[in-house]
N, C-alpha and C positions, 0 to 999 in steps of 0.2 A: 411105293406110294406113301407109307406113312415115316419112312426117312426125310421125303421130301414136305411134309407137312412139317415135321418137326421142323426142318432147316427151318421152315418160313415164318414160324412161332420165333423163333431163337434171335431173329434179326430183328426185328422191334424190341423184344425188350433187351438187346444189345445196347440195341439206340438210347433207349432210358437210362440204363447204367451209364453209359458213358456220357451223357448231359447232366447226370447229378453228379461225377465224379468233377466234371469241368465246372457247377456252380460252385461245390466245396472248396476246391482249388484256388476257384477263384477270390472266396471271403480269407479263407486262408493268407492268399498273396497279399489280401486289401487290409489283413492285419496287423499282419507282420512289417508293413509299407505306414503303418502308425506309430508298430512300437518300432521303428525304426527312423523317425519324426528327426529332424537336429533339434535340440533342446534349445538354439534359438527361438526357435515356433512357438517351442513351452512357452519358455519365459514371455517372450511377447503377448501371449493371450491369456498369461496371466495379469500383465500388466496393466493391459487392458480390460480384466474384468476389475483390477482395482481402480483403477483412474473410473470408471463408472462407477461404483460404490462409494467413492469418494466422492465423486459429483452429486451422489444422492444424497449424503450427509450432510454435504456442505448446503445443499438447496433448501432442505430440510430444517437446518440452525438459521438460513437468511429468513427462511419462514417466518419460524419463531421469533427472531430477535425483532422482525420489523412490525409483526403483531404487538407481543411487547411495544415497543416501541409507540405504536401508534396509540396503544391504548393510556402510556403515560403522557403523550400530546393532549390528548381527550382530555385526562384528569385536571392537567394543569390550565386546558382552554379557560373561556370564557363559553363555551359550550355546551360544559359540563354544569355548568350553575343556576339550581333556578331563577329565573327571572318573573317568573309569573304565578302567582297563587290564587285559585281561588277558595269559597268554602261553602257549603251548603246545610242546613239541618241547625245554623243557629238562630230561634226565635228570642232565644233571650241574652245570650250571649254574643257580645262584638266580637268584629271579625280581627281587630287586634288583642281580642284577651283569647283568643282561639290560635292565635298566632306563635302569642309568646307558653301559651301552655304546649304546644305540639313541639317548639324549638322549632318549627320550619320555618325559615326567613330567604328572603332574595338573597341568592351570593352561597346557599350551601349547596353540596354536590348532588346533584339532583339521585341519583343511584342512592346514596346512602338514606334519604329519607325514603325511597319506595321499600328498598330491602330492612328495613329497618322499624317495620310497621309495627309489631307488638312493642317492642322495645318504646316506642314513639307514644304506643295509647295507651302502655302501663307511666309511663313517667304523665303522662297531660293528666291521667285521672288522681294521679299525686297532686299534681301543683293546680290542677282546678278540681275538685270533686262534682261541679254540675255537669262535665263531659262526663258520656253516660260509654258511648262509644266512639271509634276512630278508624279510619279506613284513608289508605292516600291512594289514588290515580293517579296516572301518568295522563297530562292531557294533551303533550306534544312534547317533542327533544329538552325542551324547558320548561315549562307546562306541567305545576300541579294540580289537584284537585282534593280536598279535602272535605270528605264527607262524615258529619256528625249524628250524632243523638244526643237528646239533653238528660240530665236530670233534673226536672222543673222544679223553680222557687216555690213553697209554699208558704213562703211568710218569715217572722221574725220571733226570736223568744230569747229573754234573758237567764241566761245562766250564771251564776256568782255576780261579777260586775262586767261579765260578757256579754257583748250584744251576737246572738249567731243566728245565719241564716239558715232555715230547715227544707231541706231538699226531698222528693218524692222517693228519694231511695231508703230517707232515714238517718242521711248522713246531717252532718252537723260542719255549718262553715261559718267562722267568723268575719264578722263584716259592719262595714262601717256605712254602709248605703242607709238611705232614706227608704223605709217600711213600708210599701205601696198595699200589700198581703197581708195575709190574717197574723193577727197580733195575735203569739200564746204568752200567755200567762201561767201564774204560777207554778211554773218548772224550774225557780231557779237553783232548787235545790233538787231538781226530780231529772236529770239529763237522760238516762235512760228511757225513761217513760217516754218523753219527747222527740227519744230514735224512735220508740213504737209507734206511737202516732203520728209519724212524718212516714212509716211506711207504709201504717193503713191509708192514712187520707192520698198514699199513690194510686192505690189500688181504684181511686174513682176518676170518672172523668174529669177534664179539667171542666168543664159549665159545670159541678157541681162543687166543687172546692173554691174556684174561683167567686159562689157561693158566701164563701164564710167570710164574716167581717173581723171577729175574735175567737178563741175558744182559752178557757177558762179550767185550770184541772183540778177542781174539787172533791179528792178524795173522802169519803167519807166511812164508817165503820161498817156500814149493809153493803155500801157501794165504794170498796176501793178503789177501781180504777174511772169511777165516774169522771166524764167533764162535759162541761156548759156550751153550749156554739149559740153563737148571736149570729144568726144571717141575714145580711142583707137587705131581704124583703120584709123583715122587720118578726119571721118566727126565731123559736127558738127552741133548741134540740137539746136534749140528754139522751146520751151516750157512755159508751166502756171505752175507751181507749184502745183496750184489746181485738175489739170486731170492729168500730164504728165504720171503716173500712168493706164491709162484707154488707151493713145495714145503713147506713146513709144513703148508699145507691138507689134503694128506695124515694128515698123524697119526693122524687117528681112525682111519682103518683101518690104518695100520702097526700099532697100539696091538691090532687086534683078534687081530694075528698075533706078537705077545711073550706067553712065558710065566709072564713075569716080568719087576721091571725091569732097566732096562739102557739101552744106548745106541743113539740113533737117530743114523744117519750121512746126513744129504742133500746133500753136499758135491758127492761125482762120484753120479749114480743116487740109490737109495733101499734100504737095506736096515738092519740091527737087527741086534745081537746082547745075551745077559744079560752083567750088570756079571761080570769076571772070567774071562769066557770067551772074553775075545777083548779084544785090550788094541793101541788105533791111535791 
């Protein structure tokens, strides 16, 4: 009985052994049937993975070259070139002194004035100082757009035998226009001083600068940096030079509390008195 159990054990895993002996065999055979290949095969399937490789490269430089390519068509189009400008943010500045200060004209490559913006709004603030700022859109394929800020006129003043116009920034530009703005006076030996006071009087609104009719810089030995302002509505202010910028702004309400005109004094505090009633 237990001879015959064993036989009957023995014969299944016979069977296994000899099914793994036949798979081994057989990778074996399907090896040896590789490395036994004719070296024609090789070479063919080498040839062919070259002739592919090559076709990637080459597809790869037609890429290239035709992008290239395309993009020097572009350059040299009439495509490329703006044809259309417009400009926004100048109230006092024309749209062709806005023009020749940015260098943007009809007929340049449209790319190089977008990519080329700081470059564009340090040079315009050179050759105009009233561009305060500068900015270019793109407003189609040709199509710019040029948006500004000013630095407002506030008038005129002679320095040596220069007539200059004085801008809210403080800067100083020579100029030959007709004086619509307040007239300053006696700075023609004081250039400095009339940077200061071109930057305080930015500091205010324009309805209160646009205010002043003249201002007059009468330095004196209590009051060095005093000066004179005649305005419009026929008072008339003293002031520092140094702050009138920070106390001017006042006005409109000193103005609610005169009876009449007269003189605003913001030199030391802030107070008013009418012409003739009080004489300082």
């Amino acid at each position: 009985m237990v001879s015959k159990m064993t036989r009957d054990n023995f014969i299944p895993e016979h069977r296994r052994y000899s099914q793994r002996l036949a798979r081994l065999e057989k990778q074996n055979n399907s090896a040896q049937a590789r490395e036994h290949q004719p070296i024609s095969n090789k070479v063919v399937g080498i040839k062919k993975q070259r002739r592919n490789s090559s076709k990637k490269r080459i597809s790869v430089l037609v890429w290239i070259f035709g992008l290239v390519l395309l993009v020097m068509i572009y350059i040299i189009s009439p495509l490329s070139k703006v044809t259309d400008i417009t400009i926004s943010g100048n109230n006092e500045l024309s749209n062709e002194r806005v023009e020749k200060a940015t260098t943007i004209w009809r007929g340049r490559l449209i790319w190089t004035a977008f990519f080329a913006q700081r470059h564009l709004e340090h040079e315009a603030k050179i050759r105009d100082p009233q561009i305060r700022s500068l900015k270019v859109k793109l407003r189609g394929p040709q199509s710019v757009h040029v948006a500004i800020t000013e630095n407002h006129l506030l008038g005129e003043g002679q320095i040596g035998k220069q007539k200059y116009a004085v801008l809210t920034n403080g800067q100083l530009q020579l100029t030959t226009a007709q004086n619509t703005n307040i007239d300053f006076k006696g700075f023609e030996k004081n250039r400095e001083q009339l940077k200061i006071l071109g930057q305080q009087l930015g500091k205010l609104k324009p309805v209160i600068y646009h205010g002043i009719s003249s201002i007059e810089y009468q330095p004196t030995k209590e009051s060095p940096h005093q000066i004179i302002l005649y305005m419009k509505d026929g008072n008339t202010v003293k002031a520092n030079l140094t702050n009138v910028g920070d106390k001017l702004k006042y006005y409109p309400s000193i103005l609610t509390k005169m009876k009449g005109q007269g003189v605003v004094d913001l030199r030391v505090g802030a107070y008013s008195y009418d012409y003739g009633s009080k004489d300082k």
